[in-house]
N, C-alpha and C positions, 0 to 999 in steps of 0.2 A: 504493500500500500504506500509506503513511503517514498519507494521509486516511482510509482506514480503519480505521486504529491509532486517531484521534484523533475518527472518528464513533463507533467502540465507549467509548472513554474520557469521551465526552461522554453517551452512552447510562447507563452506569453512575453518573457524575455525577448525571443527573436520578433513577434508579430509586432514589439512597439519600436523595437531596433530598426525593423521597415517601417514602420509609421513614421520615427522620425529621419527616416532618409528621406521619404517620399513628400513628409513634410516639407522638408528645407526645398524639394527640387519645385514641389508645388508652388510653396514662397517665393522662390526666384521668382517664377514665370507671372506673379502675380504684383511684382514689385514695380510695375510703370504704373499700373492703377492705384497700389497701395501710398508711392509719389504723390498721384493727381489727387487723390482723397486727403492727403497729409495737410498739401498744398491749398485743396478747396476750405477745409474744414478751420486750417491753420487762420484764413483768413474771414471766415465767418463768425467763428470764437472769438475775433480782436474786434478793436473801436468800439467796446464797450468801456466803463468805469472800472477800476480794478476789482469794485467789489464786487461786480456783475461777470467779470468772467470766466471765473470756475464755475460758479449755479449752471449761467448756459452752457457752459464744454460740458459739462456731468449731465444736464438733459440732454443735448445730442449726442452724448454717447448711450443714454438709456435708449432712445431713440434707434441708434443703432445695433445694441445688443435685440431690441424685439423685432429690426428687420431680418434680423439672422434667422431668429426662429419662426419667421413666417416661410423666409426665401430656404432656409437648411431641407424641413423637410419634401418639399414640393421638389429639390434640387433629386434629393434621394428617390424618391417614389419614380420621376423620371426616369433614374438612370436605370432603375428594376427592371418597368415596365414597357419602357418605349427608349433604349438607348440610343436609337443613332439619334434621338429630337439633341441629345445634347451636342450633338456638331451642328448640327443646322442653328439652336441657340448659339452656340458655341461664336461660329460665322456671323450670325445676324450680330451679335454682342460687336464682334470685331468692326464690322460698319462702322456702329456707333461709336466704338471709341476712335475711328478714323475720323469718322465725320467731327467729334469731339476734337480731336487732337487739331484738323487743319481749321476749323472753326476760331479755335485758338490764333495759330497764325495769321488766320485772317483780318482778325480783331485787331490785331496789333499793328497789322501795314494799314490797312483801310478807315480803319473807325478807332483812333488813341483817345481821343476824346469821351468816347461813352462812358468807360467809369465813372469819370468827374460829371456827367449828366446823369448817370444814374446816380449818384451820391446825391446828389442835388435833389432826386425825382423819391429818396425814403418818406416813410409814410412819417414825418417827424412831429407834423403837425395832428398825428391821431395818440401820441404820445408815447413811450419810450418804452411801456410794459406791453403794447401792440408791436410798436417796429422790436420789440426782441424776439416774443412771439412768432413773430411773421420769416426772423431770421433764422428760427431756431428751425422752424415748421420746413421751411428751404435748405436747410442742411440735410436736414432728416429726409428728405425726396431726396438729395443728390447721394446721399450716403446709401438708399435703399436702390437706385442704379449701379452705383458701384460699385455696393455689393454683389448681384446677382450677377456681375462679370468677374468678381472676388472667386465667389462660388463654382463658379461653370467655370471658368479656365481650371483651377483646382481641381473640379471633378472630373473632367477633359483629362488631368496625368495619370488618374487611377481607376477609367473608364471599364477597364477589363479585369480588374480586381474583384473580390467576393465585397458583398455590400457590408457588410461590418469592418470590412480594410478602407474601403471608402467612407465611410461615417468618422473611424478612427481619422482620417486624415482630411478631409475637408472640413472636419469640426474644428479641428487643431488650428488649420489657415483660416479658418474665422473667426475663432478667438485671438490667434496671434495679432491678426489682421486689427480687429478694436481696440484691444487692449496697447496693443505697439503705436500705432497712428494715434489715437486722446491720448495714449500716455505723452508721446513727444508734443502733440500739440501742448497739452497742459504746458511743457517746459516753455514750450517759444513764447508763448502769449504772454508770460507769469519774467521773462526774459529783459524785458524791460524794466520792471516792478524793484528785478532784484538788481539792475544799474542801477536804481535810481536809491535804492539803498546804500547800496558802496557806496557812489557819490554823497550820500548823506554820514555816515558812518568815516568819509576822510574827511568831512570836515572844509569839504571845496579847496582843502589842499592838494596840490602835485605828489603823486605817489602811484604805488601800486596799485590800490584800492581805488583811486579817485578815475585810474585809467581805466582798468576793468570795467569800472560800472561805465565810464563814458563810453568805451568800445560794447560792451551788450546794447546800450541805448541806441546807439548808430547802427549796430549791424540787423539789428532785428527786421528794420522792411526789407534790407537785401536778403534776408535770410526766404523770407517768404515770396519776393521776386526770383530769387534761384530754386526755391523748390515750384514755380509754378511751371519754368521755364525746363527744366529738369522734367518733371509731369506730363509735360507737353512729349515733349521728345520721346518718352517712356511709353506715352500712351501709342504712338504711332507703332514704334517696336513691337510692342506687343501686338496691335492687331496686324502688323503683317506676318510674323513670327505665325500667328492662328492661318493665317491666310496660306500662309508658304508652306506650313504641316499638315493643311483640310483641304486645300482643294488641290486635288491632284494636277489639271492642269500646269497650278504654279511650281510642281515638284521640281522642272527641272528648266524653270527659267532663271537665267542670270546666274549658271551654278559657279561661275566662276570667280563671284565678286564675293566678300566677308561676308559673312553670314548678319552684322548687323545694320551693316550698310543695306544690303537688297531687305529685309525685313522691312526698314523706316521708309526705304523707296516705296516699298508696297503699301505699306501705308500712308504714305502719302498721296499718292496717285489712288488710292481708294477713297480716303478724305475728300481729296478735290471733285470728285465724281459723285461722293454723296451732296456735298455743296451745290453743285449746277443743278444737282433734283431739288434738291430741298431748298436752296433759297429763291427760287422760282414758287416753291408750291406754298410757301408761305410770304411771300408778295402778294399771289394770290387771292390765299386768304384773306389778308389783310385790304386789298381792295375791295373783296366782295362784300366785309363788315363796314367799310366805309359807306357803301351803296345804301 
């Protein structure tokens, strides 16, 4: 009986030893979106008051713990009962971060101005516990898209595994995924806070302390400028990376080039092509609301 005790406990041994290989390989693959979530969420938790912005990062991260558990099981039941829908998800997911990702760039060469108009256009005048509300309620939709491409690229590495090796490892990249992303956001937001401490703490004298806090204070919007720019880049990779291992066509175009160069190209060229659809069909729309 003993050696059974200790053939089961060497069984489990090996079955998390793969969980967490499979985890870390699933985490790579998931780290341009896990970026763009850092990135989004880093900057929707900021330009609050200090005392307001842990409350909101700890509601959008509750927020996003119960996207988990709406998108976890729906993600499982899929892959039981109807596997290949998770390439076609898989795929369709990869658009949208294409289309996300050049959307991105497009913002940037064509429209610099819209932030500072949207800043402008907050609902400030409905007062400060609605525009947080409304911030909060906006994180919590973009965190429950980015999870469900969290999700499906994860369950996409361990497609052909028994469904308890998939649960073991998809669950893992969905909690790494929360808990890793609020936890660093927490730091960046809270990053300033503790400049301005130092700074207070030297006494506005020259020293070590007086610089530290000046350098956290100064770096903090570049910090969140290079993870958005970082994000961007990530998100294309990754959907052409989905593109260039799902659809066989692309199997053996551009074999010659680095593997993350042709990736970002394909995403690229997949971005722009969702672009010419979609901001045509929402011109559209938008004229026929006018009428």
């Amino acid at each position: 009986m003993a050696s059974g005790i200790f053939a089961l406990l060497d069984d489990i041994a090996s079955l998390m030893d793969d969980v967490a290989t499979m985890t870390k390989v699933s985490t790579k693959k998931t780290a341009g979106i896990l970026g763009d979530d850092l990135a989004v969420n880093a900057e929707k938790a900021s330009g609050f008051s200090p005392s307001r912005e842990l409350p909101v990062l700890w509601a959008i991260t509750k927020g996003s713990f119960l996207n988990k558990l709406i998108i976890l099981p729906l993600a499982f039941l899929m892959s039981a009962f109807v596997p290949w829908l998770v390439t076609v998800v898989l795929v369709l997911g990869a658009l949208y971060l294409a289309y996300e990702g050049a959307e991105k760039i497009y913002e940037v060469l064509f429209h610099r101005k819209k932030t500072h108009e949207d800043t402008k256009d907050t609902p400030a005048k409905e007062g400060p516990v609605v525009a947080e509300k409304d911030k909060i309620r906006s994180a919590i939709i973009t965190d429950f898209i980015l999870s469900v491409e969290i999700v499906i690229i994860a369950l996409g590495t361990v497609v052909g595994e028994d469904l308890l090796f998939q649960i073991l490892v998809v669950s893992a990249v969905a909690l790494i995924a929360t808990v890793g992303v609020y936890g660093i956001v927490a730091l960046i937001v809270r990053m300033d806070d503790a400049g301005l401490r130092l700074v207070e703490a030297s006494d506005g004298k020259p020293g070590l302390l007086y610089m530290l806090g000046k350098a956290l204070i100064v770096i903090l919007p570049w910090i969140i400028k290079s993870l958005s720019v970082i994000g961007t880049i990530a998100l294309l990779l990754v959907a052409g990376g989905i593109f260039a291992h799902n659809l066989e066509p692309l199997h053996h175009v551009l074999e010659s080039w680095p593997g993350m160069l042709r990736d970002f190209l394909f995403g690229l060229v997949a971005g722009i092509l969702c672009l010419l659809v979609v901001h045509p069909l929402l011109w559209l729309v938008k004229r026929l609301k006018e009428r």
